[in-house]
C-alpha positions as CSV (number, residue, x, y, z in Angstrom):
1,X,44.9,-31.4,38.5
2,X,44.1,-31.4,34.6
3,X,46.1,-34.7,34.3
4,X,43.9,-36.1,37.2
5,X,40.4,-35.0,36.1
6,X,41.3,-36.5,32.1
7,X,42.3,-39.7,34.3
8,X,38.9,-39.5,36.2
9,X,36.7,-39.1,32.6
10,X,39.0,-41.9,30.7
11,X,38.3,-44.4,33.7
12,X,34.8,-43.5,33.7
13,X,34.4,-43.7,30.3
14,X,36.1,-47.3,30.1
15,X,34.0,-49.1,33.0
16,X,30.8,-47.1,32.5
17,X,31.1,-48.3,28.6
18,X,31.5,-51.7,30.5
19,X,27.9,-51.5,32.4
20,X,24.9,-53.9,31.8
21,X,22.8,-53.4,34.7
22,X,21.3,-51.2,37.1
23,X,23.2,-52.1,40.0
24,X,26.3,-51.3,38.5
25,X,25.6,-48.3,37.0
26,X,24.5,-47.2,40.4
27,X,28.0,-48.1,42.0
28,X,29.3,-46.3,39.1
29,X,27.3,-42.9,39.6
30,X,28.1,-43.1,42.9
31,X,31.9,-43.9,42.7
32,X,32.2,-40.8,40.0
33,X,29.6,-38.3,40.9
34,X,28.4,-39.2,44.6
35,X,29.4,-37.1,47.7
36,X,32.5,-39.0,48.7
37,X,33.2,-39.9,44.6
38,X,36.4,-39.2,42.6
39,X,34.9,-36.1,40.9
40,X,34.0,-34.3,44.3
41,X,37.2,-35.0,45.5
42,X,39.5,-33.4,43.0
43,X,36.7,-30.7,43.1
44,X,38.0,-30.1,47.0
45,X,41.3,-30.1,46.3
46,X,40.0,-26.8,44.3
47,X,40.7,-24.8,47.6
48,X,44.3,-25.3,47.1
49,X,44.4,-23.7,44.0
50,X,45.4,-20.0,42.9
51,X,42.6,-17.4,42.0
52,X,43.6,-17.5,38.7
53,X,44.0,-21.4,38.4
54,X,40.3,-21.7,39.9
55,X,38.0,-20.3,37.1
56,X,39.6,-22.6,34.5
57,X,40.0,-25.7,37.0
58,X,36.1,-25.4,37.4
59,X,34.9,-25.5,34.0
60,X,37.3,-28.7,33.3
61,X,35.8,-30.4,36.3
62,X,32.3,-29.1,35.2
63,X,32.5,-30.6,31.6
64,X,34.1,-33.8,32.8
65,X,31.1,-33.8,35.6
66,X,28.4,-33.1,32.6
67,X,30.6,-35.8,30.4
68,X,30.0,-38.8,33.1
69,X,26.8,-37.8,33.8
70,X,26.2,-37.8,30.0
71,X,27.7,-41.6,29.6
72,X,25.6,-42.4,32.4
73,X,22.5,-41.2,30.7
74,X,23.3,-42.9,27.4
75,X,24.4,-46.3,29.3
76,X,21.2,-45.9,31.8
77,X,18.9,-45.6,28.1
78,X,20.7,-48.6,27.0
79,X,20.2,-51.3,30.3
80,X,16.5,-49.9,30.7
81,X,15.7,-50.5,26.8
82,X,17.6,-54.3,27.2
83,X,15.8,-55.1,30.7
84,X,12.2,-53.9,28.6
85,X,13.0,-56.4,26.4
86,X,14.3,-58.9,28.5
87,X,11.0,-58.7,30.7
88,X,8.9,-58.3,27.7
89,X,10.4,-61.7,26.3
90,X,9.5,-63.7,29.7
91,X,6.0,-62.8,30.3
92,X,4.4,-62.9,26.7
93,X,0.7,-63.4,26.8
94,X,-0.5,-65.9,24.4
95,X,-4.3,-64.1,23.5
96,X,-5.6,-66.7,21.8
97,X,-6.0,-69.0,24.7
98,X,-9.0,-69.4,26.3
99,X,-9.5,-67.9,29.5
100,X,-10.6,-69.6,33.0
101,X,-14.5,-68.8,33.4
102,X,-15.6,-68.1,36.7
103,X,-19.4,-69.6,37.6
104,X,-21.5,-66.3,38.5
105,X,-24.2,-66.9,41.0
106,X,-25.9,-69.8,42.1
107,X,-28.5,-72.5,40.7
108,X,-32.3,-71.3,42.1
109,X,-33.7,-73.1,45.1
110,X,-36.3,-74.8,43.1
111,X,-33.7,-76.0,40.2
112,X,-31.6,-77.8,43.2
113,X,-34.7,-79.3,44.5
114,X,-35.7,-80.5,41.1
115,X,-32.3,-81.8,40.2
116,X,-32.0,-83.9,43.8
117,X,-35.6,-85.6,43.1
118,X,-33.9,-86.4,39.6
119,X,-30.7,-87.8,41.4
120,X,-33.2,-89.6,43.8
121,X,-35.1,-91.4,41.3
122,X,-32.4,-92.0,39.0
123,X,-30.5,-93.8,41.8
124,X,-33.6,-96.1,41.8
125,X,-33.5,-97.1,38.5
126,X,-36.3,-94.6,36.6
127,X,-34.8,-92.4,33.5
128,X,-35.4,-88.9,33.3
129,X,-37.6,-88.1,29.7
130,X,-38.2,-84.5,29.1
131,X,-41.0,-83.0,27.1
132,X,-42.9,-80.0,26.0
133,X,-44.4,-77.9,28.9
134,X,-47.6,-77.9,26.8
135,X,-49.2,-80.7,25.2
136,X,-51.3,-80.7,21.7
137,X,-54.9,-82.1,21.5
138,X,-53.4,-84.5,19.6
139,X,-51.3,-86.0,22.5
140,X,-53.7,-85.1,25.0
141,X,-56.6,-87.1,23.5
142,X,-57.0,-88.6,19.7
143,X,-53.8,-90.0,20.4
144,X,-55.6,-91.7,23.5
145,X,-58.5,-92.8,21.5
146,X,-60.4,-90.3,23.8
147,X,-64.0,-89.8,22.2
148,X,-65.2,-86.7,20.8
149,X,-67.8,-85.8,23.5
150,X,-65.9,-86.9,26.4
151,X,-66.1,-84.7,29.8
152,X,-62.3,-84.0,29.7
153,X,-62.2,-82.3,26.3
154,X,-64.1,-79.3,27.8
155,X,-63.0,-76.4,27.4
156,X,-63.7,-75.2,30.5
157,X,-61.6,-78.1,31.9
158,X,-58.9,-78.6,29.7
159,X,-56.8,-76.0,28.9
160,X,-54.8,-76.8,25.2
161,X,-52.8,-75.0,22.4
């Protein structure tokens, strides 16, 4: 049974050095440690054994069980820490390009009305000139050769900066 249980831990050790994913370290766990594994089975086979035999027969299969289950650990550290990288290496994130800007909100009823009369009038061959909101006196009347005592320059009439 000693023979058999070094046998078990050298043919673990061999394939589960041999591991490079998570599938088959798995199959491996299972095939060495699961309920119908090598490891459980020689640990059956206990039964057969004398009361004296028993005691020492346990603590083999224990350490080779703690063993395995050690390589595991070590090999499981191992595919996770190369599968990090691996998926770390495919989805890099370049930072420094710009990002897609989604339009918040809508334009204001009036600023669509405004900007279809623009469309309208452009499409019939007028330009569109913008200017300040509020004209000078200058632009509103000496420029105009409007006279100094005219009825539009009023104050009351006229409102000017």
């Amino acid at each position: 049974m000693k023979e058999k249980l070094k046998e078990i831990l050298d043919k673990a050790g061999n394939e589960i050095s041999a591991i490079n994913d998570k599938k088959m370290l798995e199959d491996a766990r299972v095939k060495y440690l699961g309920k119908k594994g090598l490891l459980t089975e020689v640990m059956r086979g206990m039964g057969k054994l004398s009361k004296e035999e028993r005691p020492e027969m346990g603590k083999l299969a224990n350490e080779v069980r703690e063993k395995i289950d050690e390589l595991l650990g070590a090999v499981a550290e191992k595919v996770e820490k190369e599968a990090l990288a691996i998926k770390l290496q495919q989805e890099k994130i370049d930072v420094t390009i710009p990002g897609n800007r989604k339009g918040v909100g809508k334009k204001h009823p009036l600023t669509q009305a405004i900007e279809e009369m623009e469309e309208i009038f452009i499409g019939l061959g007028y330009d569109i000139a913008e200017g300040p909101e509020i004209e000078t006196v200058y632009n509103n009347f000496d420029a105009l050769n409007t006279e100094e005592n005219h009825p539009s320059r009023d104050e009351q009439d006229t409102f000017y900066i």
